[in-house]
MARMARKE-526866 format. One record per atom (N, C-alpha, C, O, CB): atom name; z negated, y, x; residue number from 1. Coordinates in Angstrom, 2 decimals. Atoms other than C-alpha are relative to their C-alpha. Glycine has a CB too. Layout:
# residues N
<torkol atomo="CA" c3="Z" c2="Y" c1="X" num="NUM"/>
...
END
This chain:
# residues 67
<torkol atomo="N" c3="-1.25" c2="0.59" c1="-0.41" num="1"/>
<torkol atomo="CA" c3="-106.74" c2="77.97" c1="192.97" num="1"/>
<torkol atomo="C" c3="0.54" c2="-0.85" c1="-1.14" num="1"/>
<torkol atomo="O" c3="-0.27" c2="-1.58" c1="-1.70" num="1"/>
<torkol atomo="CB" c3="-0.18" c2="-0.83" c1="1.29" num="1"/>
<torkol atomo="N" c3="-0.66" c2="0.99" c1="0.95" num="2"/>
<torkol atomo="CA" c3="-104.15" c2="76.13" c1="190.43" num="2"/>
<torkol atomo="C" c3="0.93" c2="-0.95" c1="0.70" num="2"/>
<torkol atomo="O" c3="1.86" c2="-0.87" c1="1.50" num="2"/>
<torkol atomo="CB" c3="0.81" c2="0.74" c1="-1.07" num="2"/>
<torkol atomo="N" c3="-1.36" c2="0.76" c1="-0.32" num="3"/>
<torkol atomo="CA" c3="-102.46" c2="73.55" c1="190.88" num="3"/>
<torkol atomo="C" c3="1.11" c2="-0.35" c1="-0.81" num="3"/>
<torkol atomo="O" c3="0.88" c2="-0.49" c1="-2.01" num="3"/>
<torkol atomo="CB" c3="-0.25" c2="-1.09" c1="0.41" num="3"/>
<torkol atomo="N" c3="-0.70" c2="0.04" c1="0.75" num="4"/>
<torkol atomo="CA" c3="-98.91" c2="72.91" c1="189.92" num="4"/>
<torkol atomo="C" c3="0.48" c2="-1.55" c1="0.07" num="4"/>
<torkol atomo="O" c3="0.56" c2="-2.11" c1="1.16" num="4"/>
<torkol atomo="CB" c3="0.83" c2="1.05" c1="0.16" num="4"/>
<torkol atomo="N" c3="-0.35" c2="1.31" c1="-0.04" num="5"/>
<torkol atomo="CA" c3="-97.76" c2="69.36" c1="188.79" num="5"/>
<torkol atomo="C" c3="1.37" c2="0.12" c1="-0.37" num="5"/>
<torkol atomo="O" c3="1.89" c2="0.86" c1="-1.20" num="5"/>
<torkol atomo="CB" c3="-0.82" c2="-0.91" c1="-0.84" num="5"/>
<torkol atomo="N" c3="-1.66" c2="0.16" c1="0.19" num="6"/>
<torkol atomo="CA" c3="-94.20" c2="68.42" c1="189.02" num="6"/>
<torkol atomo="C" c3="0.47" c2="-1.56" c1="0.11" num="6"/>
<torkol atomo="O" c3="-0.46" c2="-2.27" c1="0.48" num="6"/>
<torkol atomo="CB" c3="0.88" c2="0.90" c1="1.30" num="6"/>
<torkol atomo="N" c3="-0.53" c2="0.99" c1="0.63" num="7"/>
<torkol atomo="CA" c3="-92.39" c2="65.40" c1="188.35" num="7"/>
<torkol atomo="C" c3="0.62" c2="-0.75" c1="1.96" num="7"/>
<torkol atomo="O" c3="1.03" c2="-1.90" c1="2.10" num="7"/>
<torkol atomo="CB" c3="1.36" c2="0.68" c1="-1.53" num="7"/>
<torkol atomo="N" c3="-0.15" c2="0.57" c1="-1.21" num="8"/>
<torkol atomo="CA" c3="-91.73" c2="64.99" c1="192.56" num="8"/>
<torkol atomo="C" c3="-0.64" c2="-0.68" c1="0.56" num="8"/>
<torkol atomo="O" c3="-1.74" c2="-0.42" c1="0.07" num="8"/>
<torkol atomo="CB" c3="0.14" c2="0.56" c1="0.65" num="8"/>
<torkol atomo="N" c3="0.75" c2="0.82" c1="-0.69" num="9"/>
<torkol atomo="CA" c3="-93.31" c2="62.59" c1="194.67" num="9"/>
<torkol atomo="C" c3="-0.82" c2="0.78" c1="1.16" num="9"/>
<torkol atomo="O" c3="-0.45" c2="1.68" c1="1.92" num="9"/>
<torkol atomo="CB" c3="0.89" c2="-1.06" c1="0.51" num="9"/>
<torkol atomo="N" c3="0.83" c2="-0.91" c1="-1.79" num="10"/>
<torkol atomo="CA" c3="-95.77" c2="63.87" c1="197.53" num="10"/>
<torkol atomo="C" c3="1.06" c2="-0.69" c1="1.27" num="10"/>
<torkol atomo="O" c3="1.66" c2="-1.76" c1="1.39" num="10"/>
<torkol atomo="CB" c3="-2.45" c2="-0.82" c1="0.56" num="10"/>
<torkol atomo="N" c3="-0.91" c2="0.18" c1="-1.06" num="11"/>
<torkol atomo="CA" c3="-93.93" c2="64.17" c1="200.65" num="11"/>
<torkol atomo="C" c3="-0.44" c2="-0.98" c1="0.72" num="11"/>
<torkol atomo="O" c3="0.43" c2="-1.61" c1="1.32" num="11"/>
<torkol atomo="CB" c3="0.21" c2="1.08" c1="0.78" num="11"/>
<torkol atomo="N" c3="-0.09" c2="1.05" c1="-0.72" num="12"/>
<torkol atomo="CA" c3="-95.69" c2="61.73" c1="202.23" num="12"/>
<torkol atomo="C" c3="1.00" c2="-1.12" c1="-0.35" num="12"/>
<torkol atomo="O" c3="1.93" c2="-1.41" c1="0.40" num="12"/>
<torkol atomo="CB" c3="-1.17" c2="-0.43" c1="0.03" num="12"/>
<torkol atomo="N" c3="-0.87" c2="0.75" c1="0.43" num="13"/>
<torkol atomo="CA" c3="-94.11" c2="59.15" c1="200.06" num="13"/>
<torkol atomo="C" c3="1.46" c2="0.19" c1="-0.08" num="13"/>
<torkol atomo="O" c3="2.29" c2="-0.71" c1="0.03" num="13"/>
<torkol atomo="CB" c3="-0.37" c2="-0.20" c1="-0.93" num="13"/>
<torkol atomo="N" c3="-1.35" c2="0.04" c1="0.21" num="14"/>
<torkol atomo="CA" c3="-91.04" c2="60.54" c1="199.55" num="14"/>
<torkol atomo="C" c3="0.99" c2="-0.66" c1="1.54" num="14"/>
<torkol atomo="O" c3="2.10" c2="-1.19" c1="1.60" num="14"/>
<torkol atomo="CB" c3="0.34" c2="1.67" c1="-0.45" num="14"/>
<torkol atomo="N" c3="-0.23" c2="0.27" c1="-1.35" num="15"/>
<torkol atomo="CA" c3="-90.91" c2="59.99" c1="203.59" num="15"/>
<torkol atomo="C" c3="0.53" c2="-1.98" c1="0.17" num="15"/>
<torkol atomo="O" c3="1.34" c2="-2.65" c1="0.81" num="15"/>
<torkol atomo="CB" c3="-1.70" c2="0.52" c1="0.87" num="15"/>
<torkol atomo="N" c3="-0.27" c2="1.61" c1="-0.01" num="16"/>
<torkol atomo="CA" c3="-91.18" c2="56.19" c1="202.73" num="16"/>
<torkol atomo="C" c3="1.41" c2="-0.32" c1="-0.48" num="16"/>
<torkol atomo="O" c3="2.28" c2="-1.07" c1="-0.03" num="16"/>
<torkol atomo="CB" c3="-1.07" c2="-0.82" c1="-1.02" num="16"/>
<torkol atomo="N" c3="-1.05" c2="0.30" c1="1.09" num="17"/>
<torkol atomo="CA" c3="-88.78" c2="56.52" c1="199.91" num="17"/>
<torkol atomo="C" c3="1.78" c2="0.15" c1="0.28" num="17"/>
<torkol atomo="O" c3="2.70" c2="-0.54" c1="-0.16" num="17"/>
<torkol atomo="CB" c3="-0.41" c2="1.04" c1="-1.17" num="17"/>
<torkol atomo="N" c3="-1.40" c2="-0.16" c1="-0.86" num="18"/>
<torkol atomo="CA" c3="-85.59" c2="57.89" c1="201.85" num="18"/>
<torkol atomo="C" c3="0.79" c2="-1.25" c1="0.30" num="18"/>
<torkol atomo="O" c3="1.80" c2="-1.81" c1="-0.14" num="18"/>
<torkol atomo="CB" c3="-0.29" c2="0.61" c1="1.41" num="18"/>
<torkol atomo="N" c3="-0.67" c2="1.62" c1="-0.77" num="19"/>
<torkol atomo="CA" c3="-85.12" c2="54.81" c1="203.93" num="19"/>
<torkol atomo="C" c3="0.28" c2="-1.00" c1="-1.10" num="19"/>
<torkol atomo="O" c3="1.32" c2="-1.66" c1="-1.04" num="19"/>
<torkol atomo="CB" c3="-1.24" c2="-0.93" c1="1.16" num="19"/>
<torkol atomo="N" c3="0.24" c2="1.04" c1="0.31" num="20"/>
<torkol atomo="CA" c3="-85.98" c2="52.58" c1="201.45" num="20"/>
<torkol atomo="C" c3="1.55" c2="-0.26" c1="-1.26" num="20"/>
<torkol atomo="O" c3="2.08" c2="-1.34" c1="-1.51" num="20"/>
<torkol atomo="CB" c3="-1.68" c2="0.00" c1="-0.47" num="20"/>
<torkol atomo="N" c3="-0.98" c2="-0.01" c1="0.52" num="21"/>
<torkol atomo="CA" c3="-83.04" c2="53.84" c1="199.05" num="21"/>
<torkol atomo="C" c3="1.43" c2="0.27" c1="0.67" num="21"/>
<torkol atomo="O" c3="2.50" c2="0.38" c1="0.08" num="21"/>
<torkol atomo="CB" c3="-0.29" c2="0.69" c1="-0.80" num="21"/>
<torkol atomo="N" c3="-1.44" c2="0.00" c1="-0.70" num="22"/>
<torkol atomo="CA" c3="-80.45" c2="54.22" c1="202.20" num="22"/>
<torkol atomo="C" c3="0.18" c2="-1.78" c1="-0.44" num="22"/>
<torkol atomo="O" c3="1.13" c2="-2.27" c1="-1.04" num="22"/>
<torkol atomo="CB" c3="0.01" c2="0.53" c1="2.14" num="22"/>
<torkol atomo="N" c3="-0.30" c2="1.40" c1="-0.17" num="23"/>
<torkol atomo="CA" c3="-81.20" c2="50.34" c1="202.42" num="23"/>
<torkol atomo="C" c3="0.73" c2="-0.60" c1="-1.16" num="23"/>
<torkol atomo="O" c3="1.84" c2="-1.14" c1="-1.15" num="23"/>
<torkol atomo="CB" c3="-1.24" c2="-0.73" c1="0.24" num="23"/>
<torkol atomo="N" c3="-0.78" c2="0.34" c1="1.17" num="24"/>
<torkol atomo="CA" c3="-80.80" c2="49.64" c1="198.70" num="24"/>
<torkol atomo="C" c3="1.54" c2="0.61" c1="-0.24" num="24"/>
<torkol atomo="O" c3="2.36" c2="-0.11" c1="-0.81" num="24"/>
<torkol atomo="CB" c3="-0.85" c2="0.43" c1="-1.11" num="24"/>
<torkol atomo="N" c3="-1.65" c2="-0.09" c1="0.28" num="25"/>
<torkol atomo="CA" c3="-77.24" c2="51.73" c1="198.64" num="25"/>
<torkol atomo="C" c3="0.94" c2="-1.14" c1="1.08" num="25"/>
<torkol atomo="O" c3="2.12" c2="-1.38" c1="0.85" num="25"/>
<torkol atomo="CB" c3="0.55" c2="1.86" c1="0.40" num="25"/>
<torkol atomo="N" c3="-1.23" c2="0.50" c1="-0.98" num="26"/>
<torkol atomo="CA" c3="-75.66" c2="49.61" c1="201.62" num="26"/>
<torkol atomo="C" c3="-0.42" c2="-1.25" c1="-0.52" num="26"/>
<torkol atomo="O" c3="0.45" c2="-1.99" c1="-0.07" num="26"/>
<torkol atomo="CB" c3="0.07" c2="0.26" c1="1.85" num="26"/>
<torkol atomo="N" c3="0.36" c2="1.32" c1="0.27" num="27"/>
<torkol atomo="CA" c3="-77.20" c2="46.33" c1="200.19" num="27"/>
<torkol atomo="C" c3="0.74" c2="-0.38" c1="-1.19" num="27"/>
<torkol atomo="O" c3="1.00" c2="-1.57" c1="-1.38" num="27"/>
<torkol atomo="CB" c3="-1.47" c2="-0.18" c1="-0.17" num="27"/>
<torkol atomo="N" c3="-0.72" c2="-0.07" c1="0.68" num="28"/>
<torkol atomo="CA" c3="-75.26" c2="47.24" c1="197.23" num="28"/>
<torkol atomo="C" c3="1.66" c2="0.11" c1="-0.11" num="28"/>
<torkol atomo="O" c3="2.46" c2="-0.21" c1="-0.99" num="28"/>
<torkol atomo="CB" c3="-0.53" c2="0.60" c1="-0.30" num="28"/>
<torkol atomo="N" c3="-1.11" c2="-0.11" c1="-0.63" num="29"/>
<torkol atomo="CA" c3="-72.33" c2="48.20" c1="199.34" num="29"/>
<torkol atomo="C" c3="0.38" c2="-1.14" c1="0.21" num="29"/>
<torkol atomo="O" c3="1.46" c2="-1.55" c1="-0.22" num="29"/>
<torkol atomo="CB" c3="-0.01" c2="0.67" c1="1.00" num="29"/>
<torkol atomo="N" c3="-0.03" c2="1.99" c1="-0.55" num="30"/>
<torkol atomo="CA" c3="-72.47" c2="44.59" c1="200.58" num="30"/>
<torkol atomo="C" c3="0.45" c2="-0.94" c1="-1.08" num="30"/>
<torkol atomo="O" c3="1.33" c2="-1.79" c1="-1.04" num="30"/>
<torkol atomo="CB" c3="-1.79" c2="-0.79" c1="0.40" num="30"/>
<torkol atomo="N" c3="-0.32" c2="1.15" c1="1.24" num="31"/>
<torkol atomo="CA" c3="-72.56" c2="42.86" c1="197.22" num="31"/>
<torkol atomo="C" c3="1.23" c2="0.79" c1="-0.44" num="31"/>
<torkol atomo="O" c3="1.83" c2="0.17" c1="0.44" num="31"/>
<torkol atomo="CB" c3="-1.34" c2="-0.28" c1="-1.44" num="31"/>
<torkol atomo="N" c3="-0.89" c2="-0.33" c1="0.48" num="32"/>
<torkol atomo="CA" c3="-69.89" c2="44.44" c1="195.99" num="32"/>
<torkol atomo="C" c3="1.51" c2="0.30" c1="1.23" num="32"/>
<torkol atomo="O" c3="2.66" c2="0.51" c1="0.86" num="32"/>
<torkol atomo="CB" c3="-0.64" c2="1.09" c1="-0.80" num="32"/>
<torkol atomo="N" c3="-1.16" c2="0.45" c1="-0.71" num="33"/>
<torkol atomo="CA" c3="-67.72" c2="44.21" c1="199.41" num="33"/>
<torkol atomo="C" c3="0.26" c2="-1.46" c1="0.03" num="33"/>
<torkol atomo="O" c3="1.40" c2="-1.84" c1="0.27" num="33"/>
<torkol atomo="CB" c3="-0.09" c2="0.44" c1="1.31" num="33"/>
<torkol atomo="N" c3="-0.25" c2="1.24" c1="-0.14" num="34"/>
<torkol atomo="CA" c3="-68.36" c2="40.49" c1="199.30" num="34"/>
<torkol atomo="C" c3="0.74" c2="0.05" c1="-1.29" num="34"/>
<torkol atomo="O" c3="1.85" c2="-0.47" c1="-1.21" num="34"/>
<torkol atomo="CB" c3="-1.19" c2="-0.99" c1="0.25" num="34"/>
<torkol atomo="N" c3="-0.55" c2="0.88" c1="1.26" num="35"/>
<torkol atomo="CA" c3="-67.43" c2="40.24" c1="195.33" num="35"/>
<torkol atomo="C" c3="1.51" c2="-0.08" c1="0.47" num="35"/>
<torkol atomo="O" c3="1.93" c2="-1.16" c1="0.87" num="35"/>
<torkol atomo="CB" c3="-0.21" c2="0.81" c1="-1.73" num="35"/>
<torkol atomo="N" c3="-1.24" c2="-0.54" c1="-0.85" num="36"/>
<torkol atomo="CA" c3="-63.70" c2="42.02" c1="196.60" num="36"/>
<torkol atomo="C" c3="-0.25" c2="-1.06" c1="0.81" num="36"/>
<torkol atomo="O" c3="0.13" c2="-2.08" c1="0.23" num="36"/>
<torkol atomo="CB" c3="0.05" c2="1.59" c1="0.73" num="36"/>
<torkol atomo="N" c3="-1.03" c2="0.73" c1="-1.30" num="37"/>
<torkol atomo="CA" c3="-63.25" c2="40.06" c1="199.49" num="37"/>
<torkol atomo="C" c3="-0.02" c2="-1.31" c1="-0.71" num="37"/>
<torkol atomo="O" c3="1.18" c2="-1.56" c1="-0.85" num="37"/>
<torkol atomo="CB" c3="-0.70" c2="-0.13" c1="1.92" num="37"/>
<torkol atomo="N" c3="-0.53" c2="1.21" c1="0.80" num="38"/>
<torkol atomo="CA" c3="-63.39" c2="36.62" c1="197.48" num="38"/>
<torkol atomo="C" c3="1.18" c2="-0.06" c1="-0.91" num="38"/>
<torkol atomo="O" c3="1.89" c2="-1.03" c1="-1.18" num="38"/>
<torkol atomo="CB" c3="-0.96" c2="-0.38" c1="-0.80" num="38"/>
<torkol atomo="N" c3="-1.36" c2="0.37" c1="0.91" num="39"/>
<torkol atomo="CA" c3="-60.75" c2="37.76" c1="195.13" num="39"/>
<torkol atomo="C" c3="1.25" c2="-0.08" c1="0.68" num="39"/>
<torkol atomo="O" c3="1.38" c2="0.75" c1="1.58" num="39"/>
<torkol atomo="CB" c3="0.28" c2="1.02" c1="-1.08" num="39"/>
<torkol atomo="N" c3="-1.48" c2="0.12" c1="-0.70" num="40"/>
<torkol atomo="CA" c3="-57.21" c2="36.93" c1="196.35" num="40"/>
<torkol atomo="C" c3="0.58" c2="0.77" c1="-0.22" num="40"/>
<torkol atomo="O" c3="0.17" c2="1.58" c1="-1.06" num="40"/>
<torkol atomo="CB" c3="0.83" c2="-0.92" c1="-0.19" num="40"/>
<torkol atomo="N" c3="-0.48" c2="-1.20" c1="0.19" num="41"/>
<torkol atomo="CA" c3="-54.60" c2="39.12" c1="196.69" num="41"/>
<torkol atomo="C" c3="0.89" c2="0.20" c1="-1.27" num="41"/>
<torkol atomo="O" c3="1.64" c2="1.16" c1="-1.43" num="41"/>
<torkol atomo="CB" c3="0.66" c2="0.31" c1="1.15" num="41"/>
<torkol atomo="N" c3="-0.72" c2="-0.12" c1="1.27" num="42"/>
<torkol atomo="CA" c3="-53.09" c2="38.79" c1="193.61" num="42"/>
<torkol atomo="C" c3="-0.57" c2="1.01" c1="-0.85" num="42"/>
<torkol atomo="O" c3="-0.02" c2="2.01" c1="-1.31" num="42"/>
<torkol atomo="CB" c3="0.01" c2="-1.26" c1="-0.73" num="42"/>
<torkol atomo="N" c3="1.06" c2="-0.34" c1="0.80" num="43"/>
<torkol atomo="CA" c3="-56.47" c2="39.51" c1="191.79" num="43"/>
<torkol atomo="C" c3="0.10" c2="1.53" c1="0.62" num="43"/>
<torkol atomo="O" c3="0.40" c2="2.44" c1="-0.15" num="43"/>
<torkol atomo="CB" c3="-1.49" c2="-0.97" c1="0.18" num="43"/>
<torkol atomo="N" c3="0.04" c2="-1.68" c1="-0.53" num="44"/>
<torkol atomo="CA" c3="-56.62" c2="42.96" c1="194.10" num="44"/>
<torkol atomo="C" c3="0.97" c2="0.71" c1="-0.72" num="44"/>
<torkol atomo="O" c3="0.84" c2="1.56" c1="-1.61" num="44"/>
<torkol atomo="CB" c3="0.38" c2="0.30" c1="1.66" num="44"/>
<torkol atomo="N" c3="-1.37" c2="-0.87" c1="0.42" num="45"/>
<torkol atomo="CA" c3="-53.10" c2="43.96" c1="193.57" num="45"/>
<torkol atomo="C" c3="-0.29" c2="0.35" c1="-1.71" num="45"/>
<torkol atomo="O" c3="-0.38" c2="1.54" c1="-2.02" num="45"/>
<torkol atomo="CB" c3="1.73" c2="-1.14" c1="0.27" num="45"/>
<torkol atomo="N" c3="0.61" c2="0.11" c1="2.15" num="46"/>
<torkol atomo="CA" c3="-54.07" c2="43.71" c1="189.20" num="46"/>
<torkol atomo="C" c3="-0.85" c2="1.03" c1="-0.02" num="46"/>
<torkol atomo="O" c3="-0.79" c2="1.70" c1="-1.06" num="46"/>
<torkol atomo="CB" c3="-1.19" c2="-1.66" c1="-0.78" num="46"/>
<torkol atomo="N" c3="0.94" c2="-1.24" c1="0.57" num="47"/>
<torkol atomo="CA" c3="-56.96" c2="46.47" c1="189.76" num="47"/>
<torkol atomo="C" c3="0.24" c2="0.99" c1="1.26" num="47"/>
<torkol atomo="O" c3="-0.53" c2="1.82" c1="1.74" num="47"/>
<torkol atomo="CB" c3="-1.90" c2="-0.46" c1="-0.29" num="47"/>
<torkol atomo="N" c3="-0.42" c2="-1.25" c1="-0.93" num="48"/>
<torkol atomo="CA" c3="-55.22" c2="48.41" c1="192.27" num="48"/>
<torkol atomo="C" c3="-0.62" c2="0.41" c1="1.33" num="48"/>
<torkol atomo="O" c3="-0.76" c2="1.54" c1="1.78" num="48"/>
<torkol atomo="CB" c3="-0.18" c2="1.16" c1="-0.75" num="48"/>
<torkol atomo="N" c3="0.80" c2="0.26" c1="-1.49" num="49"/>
<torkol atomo="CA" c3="-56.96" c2="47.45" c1="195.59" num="49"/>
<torkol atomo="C" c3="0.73" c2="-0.68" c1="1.07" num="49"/>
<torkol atomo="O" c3="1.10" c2="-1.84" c1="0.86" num="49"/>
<torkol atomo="CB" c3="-1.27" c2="-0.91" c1="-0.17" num="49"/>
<torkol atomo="N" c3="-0.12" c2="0.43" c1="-0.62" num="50"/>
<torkol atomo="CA" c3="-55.83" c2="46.97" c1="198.52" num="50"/>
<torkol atomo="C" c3="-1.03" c2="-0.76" c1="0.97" num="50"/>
<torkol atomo="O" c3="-2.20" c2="-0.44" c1="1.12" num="50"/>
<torkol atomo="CB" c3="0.58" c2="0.60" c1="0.13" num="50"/>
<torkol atomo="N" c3="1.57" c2="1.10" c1="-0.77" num="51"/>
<torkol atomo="CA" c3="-57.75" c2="44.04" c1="200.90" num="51"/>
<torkol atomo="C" c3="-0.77" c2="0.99" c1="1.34" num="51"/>
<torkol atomo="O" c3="-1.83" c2="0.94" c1="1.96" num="51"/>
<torkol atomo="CB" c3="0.83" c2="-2.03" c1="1.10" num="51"/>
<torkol atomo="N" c3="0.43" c2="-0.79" c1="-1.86" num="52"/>
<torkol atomo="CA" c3="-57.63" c2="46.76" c1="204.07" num="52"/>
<torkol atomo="C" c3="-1.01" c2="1.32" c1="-0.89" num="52"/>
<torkol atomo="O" c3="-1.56" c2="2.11" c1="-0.13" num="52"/>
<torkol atomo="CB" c3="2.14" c2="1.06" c1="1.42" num="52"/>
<torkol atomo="N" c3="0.82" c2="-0.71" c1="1.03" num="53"/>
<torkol atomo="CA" c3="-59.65" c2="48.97" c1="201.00" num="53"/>
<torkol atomo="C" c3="-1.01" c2="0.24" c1="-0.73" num="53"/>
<torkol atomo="O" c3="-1.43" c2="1.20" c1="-1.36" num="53"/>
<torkol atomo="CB" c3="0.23" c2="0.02" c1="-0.48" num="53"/>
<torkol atomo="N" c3="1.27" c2="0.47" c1="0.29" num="54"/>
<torkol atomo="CA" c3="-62.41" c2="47.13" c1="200.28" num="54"/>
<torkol atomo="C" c3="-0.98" c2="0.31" c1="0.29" num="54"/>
<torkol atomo="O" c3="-1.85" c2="0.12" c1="-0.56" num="54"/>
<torkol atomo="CB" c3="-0.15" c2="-0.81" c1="0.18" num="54"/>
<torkol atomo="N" c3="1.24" c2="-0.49" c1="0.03" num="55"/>
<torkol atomo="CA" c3="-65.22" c2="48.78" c1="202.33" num="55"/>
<torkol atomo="C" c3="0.28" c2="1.20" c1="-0.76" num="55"/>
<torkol atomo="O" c3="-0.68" c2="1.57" c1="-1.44" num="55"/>
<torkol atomo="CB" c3="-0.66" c2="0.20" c1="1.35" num="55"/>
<torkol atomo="N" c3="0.08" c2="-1.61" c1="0.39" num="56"/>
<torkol atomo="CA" c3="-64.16" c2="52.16" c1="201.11" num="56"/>
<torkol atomo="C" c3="-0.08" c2="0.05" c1="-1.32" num="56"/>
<torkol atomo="O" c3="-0.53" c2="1.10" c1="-1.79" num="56"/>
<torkol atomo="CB" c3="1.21" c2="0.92" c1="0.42" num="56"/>
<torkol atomo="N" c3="-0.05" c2="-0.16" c1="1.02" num="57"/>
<torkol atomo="CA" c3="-63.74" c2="51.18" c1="197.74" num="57"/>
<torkol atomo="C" c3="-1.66" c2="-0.91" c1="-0.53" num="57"/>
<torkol atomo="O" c3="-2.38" c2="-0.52" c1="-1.44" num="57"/>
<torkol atomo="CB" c3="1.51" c2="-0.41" c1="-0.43" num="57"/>
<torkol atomo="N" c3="1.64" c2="0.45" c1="-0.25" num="58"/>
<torkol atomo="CA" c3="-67.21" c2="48.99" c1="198.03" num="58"/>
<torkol atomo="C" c3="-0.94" c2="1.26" c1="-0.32" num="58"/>
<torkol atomo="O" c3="-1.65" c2="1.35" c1="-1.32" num="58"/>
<torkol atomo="CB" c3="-0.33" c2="-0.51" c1="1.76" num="58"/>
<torkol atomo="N" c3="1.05" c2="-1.49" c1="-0.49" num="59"/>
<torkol atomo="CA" c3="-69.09" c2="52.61" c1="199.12" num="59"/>
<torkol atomo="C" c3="0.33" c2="0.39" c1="-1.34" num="59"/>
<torkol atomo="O" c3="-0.34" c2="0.09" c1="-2.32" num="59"/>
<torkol atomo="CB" c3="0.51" c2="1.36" c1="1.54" num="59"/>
<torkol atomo="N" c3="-0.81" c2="-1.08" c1="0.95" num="60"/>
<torkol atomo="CA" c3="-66.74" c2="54.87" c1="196.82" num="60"/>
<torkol atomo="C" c3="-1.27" c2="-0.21" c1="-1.55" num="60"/>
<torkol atomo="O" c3="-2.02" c2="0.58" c1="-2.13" num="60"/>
<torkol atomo="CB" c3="2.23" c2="-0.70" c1="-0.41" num="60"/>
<torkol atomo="N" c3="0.32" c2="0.74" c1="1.27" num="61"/>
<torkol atomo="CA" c3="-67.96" c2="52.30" c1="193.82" num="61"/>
<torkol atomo="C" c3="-1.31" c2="-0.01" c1="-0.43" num="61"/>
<torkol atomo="O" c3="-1.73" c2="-0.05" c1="-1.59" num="61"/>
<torkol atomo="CB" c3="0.35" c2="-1.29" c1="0.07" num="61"/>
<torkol atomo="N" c3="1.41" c2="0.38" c1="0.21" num="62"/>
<torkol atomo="CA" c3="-71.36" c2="51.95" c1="194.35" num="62"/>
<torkol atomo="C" c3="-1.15" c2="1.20" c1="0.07" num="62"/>
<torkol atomo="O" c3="-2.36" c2="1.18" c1="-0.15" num="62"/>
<torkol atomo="CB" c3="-0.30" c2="-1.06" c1="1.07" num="62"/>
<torkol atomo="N" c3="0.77" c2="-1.60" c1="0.33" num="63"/>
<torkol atomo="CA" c3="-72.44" c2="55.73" c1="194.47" num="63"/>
<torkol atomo="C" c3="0.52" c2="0.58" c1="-0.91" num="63"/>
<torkol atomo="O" c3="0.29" c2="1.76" c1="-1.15" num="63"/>
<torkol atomo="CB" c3="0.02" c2="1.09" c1="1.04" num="63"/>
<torkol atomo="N" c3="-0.77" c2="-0.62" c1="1.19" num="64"/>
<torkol atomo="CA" c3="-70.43" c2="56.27" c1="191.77" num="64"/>
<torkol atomo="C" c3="-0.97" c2="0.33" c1="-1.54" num="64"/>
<torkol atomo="O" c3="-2.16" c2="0.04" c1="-1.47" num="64"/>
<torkol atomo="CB" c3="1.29" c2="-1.18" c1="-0.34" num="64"/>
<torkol atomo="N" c3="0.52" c2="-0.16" c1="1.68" num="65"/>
<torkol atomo="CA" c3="-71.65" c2="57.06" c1="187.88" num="65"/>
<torkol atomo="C" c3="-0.14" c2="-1.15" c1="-0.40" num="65"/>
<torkol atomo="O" c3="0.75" c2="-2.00" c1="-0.52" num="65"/>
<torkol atomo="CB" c3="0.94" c2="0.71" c1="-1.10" num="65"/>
<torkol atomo="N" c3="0.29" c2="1.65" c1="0.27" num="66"/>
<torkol atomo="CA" c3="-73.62" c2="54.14" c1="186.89" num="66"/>
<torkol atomo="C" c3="-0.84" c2="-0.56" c1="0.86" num="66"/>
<torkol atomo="O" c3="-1.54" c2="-1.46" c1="0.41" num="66"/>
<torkol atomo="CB" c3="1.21" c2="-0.92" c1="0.08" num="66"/>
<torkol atomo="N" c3="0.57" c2="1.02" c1="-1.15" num="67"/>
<torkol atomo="CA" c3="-75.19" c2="52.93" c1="190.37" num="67"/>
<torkol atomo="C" c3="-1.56" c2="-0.04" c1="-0.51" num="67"/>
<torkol atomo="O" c3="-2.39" c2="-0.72" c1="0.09" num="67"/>
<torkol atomo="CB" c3="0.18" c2="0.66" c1="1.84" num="67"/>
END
């Protein structure tokens, strides 16, 4: 019998690992809906945000290229 090694996690773990990176994206969602909601609307209107825009652009932002 061979075995093949690959660069994936055993499924057990990966079982852990799911949850543990839903939590980290919405925890990220969070910090970055709070930074937005502190800025005033001036500051929004300047990078093209609306305030009623903020969770979606929160999410959008934070799964984006870079997270």
């Amino acid at each position: 019998m061979h075995t093949i090694i690959t660069k994936r996690r055993p499924f057990h773990l990966e079982l852990l690992w799911l949850p543990l990176q839903a939590i980290r994206l919405w925890c990220r969602e969070q910090r970055a809906a709070a930074i937005l909601g502190r800025l005033d609307d001036r500051m929004l209107k300047d990078i093209g945000i609306d305030r009623s825009a903020i969770p979606y652009e929160a999410r959008r932002h934070s799964i984006g290229p870079g997270s």
